[in-house]
TIRO-2110 file (N, C-alpha, C; in Angstrom, 1 decimal):
// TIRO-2110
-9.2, -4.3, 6.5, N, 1, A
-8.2, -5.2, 5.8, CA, 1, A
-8.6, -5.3, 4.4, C, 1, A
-7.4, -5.6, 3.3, N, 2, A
-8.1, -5.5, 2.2, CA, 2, A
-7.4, -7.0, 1.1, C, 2, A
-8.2, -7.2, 1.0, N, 3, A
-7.7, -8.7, 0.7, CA, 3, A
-6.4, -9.1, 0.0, C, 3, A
-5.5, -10.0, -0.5, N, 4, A
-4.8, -10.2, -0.8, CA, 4, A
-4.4, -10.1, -2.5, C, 4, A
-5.8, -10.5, -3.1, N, 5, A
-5.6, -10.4, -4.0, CA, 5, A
-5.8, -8.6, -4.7, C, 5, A
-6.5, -8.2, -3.7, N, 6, A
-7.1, -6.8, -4.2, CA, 6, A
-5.5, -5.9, -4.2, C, 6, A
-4.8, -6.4, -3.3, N, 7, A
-3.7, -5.6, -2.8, CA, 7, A
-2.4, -5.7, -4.3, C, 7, A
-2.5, -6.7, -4.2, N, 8, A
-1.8, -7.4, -5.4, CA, 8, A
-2.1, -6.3, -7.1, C, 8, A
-3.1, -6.0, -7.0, N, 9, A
-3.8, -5.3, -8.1, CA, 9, A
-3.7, -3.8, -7.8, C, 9, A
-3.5, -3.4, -7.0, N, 10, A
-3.5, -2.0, -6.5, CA, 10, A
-1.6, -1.7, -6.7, C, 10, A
-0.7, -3.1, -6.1, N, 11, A
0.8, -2.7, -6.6, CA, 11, A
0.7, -2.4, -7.3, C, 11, A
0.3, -2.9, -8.1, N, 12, A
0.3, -2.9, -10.1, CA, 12, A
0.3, -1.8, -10.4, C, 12, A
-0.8, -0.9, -10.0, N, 13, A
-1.0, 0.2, -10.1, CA, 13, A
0.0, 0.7, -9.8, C, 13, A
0.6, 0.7, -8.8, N, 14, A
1.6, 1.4, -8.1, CA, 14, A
1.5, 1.8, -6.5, C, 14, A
0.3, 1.6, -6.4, N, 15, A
-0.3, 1.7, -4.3, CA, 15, A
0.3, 1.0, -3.6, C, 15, A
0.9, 1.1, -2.2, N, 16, A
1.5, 0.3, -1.9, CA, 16, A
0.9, 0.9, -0.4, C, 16, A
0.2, 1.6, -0.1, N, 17, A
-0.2, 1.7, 1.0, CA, 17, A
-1.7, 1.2, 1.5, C, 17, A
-2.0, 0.6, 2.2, N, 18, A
-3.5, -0.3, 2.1, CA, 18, A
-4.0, 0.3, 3.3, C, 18, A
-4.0, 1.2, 4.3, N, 19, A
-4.5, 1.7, 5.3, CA, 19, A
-5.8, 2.0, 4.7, C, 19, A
-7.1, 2.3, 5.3, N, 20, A
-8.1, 3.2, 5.2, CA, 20, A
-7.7, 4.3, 4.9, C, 20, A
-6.8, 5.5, 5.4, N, 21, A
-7.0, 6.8, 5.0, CA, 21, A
-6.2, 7.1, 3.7, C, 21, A
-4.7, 6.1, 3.5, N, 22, A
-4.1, 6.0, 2.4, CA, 22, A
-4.9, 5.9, 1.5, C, 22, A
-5.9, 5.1, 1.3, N, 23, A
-6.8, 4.6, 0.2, CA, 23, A
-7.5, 5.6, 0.0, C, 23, A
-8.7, 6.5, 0.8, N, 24, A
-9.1, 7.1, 0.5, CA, 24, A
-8.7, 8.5, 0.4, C, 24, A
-7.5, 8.6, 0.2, N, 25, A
-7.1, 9.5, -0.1, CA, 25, A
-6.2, 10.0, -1.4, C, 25, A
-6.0, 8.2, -2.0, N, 26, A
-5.4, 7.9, -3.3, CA, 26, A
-6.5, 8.6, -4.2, C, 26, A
-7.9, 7.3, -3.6, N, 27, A
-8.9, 8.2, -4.3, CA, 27, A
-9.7, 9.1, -4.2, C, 27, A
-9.7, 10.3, -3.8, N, 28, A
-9.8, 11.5, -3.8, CA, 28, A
-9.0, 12.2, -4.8, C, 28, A
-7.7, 11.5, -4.8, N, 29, A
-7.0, 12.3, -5.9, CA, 29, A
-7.5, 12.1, -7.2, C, 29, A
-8.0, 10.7, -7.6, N, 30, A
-8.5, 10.6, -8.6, CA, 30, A
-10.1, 10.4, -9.1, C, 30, A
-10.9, 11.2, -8.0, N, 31, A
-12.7, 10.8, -7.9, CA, 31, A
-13.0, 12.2, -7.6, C, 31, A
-13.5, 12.6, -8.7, N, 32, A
-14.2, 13.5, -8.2, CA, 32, A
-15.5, 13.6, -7.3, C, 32, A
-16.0, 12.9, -6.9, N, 33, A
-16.9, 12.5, -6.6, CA, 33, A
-17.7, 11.2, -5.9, C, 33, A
-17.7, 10.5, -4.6, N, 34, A
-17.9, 9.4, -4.8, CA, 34, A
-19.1, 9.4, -3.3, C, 34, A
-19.5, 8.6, -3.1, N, 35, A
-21.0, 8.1, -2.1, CA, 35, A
-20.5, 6.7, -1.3, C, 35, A
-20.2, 6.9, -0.1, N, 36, A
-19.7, 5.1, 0.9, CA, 36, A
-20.9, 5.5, 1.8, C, 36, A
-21.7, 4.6, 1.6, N, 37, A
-22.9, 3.7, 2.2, CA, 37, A
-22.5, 2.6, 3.6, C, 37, A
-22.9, 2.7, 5.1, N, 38, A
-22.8, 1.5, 5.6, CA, 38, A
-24.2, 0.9, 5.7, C, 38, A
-24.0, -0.3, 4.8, N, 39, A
-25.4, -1.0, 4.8, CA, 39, A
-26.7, -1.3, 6.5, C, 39, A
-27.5, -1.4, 5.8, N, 40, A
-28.1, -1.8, 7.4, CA, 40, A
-27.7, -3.2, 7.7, C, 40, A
-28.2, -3.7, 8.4, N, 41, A
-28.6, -5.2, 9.0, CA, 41, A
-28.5, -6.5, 8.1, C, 41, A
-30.0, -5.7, 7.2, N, 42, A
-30.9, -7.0, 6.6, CA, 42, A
-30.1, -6.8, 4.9, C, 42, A
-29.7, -5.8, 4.4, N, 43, A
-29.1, -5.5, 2.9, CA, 43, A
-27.9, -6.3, 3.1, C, 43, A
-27.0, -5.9, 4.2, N, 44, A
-25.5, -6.5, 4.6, CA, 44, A
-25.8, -8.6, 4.4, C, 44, A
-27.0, -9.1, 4.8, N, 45, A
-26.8, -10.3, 4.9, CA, 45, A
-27.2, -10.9, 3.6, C, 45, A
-28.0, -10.0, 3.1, N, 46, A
-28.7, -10.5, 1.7, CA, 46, A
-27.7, -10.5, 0.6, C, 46, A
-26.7, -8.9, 0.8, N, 47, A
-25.8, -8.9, -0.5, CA, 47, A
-23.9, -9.1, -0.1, C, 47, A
-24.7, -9.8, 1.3, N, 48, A
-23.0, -10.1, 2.1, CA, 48, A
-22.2, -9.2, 2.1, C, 48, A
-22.3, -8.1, 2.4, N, 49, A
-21.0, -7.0, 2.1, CA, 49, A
-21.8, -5.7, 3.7, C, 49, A
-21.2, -5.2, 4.2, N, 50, A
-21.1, -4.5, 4.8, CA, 50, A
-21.1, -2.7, 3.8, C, 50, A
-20.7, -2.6, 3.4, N, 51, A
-20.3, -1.3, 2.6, CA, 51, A
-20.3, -1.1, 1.2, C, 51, A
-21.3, -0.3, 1.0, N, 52, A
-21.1, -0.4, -0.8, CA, 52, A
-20.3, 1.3, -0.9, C, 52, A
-20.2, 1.3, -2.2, N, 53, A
-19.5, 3.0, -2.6, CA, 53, A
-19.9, 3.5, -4.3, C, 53, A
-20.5, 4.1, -4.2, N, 54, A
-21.2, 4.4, -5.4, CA, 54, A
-20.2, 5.3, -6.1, C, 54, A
-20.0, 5.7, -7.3, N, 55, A
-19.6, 6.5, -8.3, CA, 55, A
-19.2, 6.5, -9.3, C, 55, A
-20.0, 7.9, -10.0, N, 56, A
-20.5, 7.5, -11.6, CA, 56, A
-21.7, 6.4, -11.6, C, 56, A
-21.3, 5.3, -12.6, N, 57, A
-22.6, 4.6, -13.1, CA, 57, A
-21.6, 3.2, -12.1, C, 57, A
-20.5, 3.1, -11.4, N, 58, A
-20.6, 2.1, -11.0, CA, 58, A
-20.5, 2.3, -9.3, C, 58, A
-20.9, 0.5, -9.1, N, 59, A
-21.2, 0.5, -7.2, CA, 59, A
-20.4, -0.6, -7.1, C, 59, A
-19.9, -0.6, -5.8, N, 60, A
-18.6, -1.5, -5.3, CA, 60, A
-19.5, -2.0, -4.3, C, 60, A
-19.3, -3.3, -3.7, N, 61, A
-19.7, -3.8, -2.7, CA, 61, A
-18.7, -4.5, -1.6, C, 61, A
-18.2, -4.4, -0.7, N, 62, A
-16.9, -4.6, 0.5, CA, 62, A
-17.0, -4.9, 1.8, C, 62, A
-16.2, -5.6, 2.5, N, 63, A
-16.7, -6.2, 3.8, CA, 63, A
-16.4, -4.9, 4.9, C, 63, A
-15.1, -4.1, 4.4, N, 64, A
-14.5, -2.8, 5.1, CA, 64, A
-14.4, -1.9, 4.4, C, 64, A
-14.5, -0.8, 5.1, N, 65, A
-14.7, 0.7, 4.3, CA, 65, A
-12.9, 0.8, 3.5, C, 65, A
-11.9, 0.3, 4.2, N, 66, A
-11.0, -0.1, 3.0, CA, 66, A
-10.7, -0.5, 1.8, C, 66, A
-11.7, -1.5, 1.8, N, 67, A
-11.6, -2.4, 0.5, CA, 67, A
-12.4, -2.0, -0.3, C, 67, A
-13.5, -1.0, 0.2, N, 68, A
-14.4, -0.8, -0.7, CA, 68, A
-13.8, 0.9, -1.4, C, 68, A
-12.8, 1.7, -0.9, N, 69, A
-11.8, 2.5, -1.3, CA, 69, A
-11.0, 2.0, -2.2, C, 69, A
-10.5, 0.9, -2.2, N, 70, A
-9.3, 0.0, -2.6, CA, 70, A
-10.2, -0.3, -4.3, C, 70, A
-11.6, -0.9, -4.0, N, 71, A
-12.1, -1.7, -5.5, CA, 71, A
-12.4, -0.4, -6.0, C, 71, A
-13.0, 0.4, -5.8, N, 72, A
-13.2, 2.1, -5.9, CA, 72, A
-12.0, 2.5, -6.9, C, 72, A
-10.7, 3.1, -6.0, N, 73, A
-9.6, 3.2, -6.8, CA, 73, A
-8.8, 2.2, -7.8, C, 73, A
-9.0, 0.9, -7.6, N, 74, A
-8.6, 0.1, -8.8, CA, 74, A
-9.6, 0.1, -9.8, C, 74, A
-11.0, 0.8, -10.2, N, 75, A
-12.0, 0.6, -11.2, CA, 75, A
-11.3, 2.2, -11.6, C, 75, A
-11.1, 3.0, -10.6, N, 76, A
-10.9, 4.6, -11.9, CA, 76, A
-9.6, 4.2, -12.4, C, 76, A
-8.5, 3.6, -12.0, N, 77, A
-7.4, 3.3, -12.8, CA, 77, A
-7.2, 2.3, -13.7, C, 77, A
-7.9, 1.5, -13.5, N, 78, A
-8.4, 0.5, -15.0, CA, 78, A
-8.7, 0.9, -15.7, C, 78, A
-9.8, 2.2, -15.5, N, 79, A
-10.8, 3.0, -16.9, CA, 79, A
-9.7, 3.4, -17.6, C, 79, A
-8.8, 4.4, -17.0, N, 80, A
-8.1, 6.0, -17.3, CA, 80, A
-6.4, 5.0, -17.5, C, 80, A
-5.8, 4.1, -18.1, N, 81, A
-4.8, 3.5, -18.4, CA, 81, A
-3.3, 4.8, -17.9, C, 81, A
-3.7, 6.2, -18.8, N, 82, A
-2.7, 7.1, -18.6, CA, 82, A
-2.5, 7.8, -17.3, C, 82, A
-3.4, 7.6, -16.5, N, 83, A
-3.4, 8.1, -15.3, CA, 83, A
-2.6, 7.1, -14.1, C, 83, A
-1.3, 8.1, -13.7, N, 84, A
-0.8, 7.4, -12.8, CA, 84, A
-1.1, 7.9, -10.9, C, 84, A
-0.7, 6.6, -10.2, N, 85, A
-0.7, 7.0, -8.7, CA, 85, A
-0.4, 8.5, -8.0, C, 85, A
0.9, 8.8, -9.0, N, 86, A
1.5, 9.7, -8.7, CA, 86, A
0.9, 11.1, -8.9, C, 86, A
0.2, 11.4, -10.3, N, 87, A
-0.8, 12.4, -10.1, CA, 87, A
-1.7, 13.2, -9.0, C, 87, A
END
């Protein structure tokens, strides 16, 4: 599930699909590259997040492997302004 607000911010962009595979497959289109982590036990309660996602110089932290897709693809389309969904 990916939160309300996150969803909100991804229309913008233009996403309108919030499924897990939709998501990571938006960004694949636009990542060349990325690293999803499921935390252990003791990191999950310390940094409250189940899932982080590394790429490039930045790391996302997420309660579902969705959301953490979702903060992922709304950070490469914040950077890259000219780059649309549809690409």
């Amino acid at each position: 599930m990916v939160p309300e607000e996150i969803r909100e911010q991804l229309a913008q962009c233009g996403i309108s699909e919030y499924g897990e595979v939709a998501l990571r497959e938006a960004l694949e289109r636009h990542a060349e590259t990325y690293t999803l982590c499921k935390l252990a036990p003791w990191p999950a309660r310390r940094w409250k997040c189940h899932y982080r996602i590394m790429m490039g110089s930045g790391m996302y932290d997420a309660q579902t492997v969705a959301e953490a897709y979702a903060l992922a693809l709304l950070a490469l389309l914040s950077e890259s302004p000219q780059s649309s969904p549809a690409q």
